[in-house]
C-alpha positions as CSV (number, residue, x, y, z in Angstrom):
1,X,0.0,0.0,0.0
2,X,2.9,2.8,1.2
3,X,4.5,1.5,-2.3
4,X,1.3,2.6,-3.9
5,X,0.9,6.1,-2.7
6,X,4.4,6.8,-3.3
7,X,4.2,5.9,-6.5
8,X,1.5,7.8,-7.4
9,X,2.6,10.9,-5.1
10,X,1.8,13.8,-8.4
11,X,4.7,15.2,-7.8
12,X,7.4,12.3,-8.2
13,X,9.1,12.2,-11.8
14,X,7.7,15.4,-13.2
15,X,10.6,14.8,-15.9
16,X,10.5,18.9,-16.4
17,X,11.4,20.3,-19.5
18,X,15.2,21.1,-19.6
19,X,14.4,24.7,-19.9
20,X,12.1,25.1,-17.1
21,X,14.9,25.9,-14.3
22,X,15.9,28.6,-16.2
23,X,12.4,30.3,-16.7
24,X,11.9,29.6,-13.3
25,X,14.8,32.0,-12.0
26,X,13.9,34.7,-14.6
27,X,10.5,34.5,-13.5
28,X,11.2,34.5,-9.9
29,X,13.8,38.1,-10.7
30,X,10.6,39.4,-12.5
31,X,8.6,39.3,-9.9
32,X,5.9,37.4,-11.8
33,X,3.3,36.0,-9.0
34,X,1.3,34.1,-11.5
35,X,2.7,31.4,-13.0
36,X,1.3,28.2,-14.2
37,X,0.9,25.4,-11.9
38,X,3.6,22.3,-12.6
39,X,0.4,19.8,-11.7
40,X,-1.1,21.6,-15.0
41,X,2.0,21.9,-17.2
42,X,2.4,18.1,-16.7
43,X,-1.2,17.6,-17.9
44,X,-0.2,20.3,-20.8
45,X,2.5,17.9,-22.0
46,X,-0.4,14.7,-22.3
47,X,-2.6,16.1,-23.6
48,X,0.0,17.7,-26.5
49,X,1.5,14.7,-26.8
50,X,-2.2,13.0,-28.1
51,X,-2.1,15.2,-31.0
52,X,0.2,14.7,-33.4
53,X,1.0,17.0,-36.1
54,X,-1.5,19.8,-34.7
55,X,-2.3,23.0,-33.8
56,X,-2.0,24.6,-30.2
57,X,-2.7,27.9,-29.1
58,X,-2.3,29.3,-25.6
59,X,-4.0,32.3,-24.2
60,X,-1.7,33.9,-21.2
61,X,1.4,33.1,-22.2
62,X,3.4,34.7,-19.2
63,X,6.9,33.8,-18.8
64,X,6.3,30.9,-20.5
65,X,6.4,27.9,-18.3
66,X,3.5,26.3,-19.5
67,X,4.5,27.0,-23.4
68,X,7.7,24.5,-22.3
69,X,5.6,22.4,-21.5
70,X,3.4,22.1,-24.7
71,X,5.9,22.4,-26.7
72,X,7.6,19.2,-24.7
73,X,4.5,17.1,-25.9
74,X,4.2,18.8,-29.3
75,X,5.3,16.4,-32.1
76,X,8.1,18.2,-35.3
77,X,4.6,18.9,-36.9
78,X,2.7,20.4,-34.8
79,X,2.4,24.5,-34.3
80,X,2.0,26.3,-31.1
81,X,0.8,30.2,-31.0
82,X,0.9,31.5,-27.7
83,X,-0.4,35.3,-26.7
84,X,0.1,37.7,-24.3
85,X,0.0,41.5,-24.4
86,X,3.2,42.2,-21.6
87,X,6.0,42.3,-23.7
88,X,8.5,42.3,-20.3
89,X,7.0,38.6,-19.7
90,X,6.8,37.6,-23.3
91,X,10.9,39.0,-23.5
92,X,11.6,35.8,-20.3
93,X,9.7,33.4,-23.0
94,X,11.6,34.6,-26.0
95,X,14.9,34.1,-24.5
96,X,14.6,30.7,-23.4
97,X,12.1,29.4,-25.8
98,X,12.5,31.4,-29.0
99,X,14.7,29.3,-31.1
100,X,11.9,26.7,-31.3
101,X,10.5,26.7,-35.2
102,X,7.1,25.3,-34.3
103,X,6.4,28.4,-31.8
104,X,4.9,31.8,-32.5
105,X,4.7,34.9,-30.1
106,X,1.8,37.1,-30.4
107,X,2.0,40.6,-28.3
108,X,-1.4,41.2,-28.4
109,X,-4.7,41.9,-26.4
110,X,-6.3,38.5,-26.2
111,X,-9.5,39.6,-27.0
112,X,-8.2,41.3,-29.9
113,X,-6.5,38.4,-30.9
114,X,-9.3,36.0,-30.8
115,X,-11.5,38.2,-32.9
116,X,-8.6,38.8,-35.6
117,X,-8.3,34.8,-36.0
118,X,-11.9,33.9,-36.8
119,X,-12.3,31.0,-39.4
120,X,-9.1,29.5,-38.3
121,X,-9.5,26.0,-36.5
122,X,-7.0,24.4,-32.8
123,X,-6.7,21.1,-31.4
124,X,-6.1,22.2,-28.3
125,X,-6.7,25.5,-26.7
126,X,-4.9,26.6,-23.2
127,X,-6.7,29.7,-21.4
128,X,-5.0,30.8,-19.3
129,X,-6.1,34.3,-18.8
130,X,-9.5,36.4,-19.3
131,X,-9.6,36.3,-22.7
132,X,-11.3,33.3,-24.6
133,X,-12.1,32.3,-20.7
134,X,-14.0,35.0,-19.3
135,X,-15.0,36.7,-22.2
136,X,-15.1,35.5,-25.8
137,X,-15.6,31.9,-24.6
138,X,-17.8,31.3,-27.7
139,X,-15.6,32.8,-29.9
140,X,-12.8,31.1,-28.4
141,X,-15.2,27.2,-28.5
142,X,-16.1,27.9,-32.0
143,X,-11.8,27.9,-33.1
144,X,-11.7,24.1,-31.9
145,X,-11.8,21.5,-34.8
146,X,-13.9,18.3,-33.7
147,X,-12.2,16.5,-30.9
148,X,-10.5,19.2,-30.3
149,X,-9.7,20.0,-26.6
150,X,-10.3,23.5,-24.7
151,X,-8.0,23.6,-21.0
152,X,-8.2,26.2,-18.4
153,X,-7.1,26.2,-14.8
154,X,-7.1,27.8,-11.5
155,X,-10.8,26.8,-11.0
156,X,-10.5,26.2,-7.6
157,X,-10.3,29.2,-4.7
158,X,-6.8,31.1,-5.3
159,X,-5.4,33.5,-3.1
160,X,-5.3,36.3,-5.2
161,X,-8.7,36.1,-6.5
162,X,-10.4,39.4,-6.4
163,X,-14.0,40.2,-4.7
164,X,-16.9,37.8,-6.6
165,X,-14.5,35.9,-8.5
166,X,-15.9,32.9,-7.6
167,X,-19.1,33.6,-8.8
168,X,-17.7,33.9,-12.2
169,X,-15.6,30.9,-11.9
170,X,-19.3,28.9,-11.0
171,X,-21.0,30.7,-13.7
172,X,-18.4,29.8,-16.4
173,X,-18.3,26.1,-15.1
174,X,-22.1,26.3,-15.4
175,X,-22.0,27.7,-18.9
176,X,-19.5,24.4,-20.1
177,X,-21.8,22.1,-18.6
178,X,-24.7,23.0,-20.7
179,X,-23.6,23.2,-23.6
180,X,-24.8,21.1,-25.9
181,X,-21.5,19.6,-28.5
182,X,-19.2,19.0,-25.9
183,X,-18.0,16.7,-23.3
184,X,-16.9,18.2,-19.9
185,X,-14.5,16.9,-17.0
186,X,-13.9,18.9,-13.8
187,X,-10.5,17.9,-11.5
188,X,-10.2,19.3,-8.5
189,X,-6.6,18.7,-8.6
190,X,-4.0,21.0,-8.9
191,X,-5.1,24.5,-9.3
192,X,-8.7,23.2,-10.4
193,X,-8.7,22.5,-14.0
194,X,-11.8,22.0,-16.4
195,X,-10.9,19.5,-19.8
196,X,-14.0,20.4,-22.4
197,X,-13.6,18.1,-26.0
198,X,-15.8,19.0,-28.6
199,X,-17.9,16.3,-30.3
200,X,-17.2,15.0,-33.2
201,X,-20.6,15.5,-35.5
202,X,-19.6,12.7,-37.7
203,X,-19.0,10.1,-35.3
């Protein structure tokens, strides 16, 4: 049985990406106090990892620790946009992660963005910030191809969640679940992270 838990103790053989260490310490000297959760990252990696030649787009880009993290899983074919509109964050990302071919950095507002993209279709979508989360989420649904899959996080109680944040975090989770097209899973796990996949209408 103690065999057992360890084993499956989340945290145990992570396997981080090689650059993550260094992000790490330029996100730490930024002073950057929102950074995605490892738990999450790992989960990133998967679920990348599933979809082979493909195309990823991330919403919050921040430092970059989560982009690592796709782009870990992400097979030579597959494309990865990621977005944020604080150039001083997106300047940590560049450094470490820049070289990669299959990656694009967007400086943009996210809502701005998501409407200047419309017609163009993601196999997985990572939001990680207001933009195609808290607003736009229909937009943002509507860019998934079938089976595609649409991640956010920090869906449980955070510390620095402002006044009546949780009501919007219940009203979005609300919104997923009935909506008709696509599955949803809830894991309270981690920072609290919702996995919707959209249906497939030929299957």
């Amino acid at each position: 049985m103690r065999q057992s838990l360890c084993a499956m103790n989340d945290l145990n053989n992570l396997n981080e990406p090689q650059s993550i260490s260094a992000i790490w310490t330029d996100t730490r000297a930024a002073g950057f106090a929102m950074p995605s959760e490892p738990l999450t990252c790992s989960l990133l990696r998967t679920l990348a990892a599933s979809k082979p030649s493909a195309r990823f787009l991330e919403l919050g880009s921040g430092t970059g620790l989560s982009t690592a993290w796709l782009l870990d899983g992400m097979d030579a074919g597959s494309r990865l946009t990621t977005v944020d509109n604080d150039e001083s964050l997106l300047s940590i990302l560049k450094r470490h992660l820049g070289a990669d071919p299959r990656l694009t950095v967007v400086c943009s507002d996210g809502d701005d963005f998501l409407r200047s993209i419309r017609g163009e279709r993601f196999d997985l979508i990572f939001a990680d910030t207001w933009a195609g989360k808290y607003r736009l989420l229909y937009e943002t649904l509507e860019l998934l191809n079938p089976a595609g899959l649409y991640v956010i996080d920090d869906m449980l109680p955070q510390p620095n969640w402002p006044e009546g944040h949780a009501q919007k975090v219940a009203d979005l989770v609300a919104t997923l679940e009935s909506m008709k097209g696509y599955h949803v899973t809830k894991l309270s796990w981690a920072s609290g992270v919702v996995l919707v996949a959209k249906t497939n209408p030929n299957s």
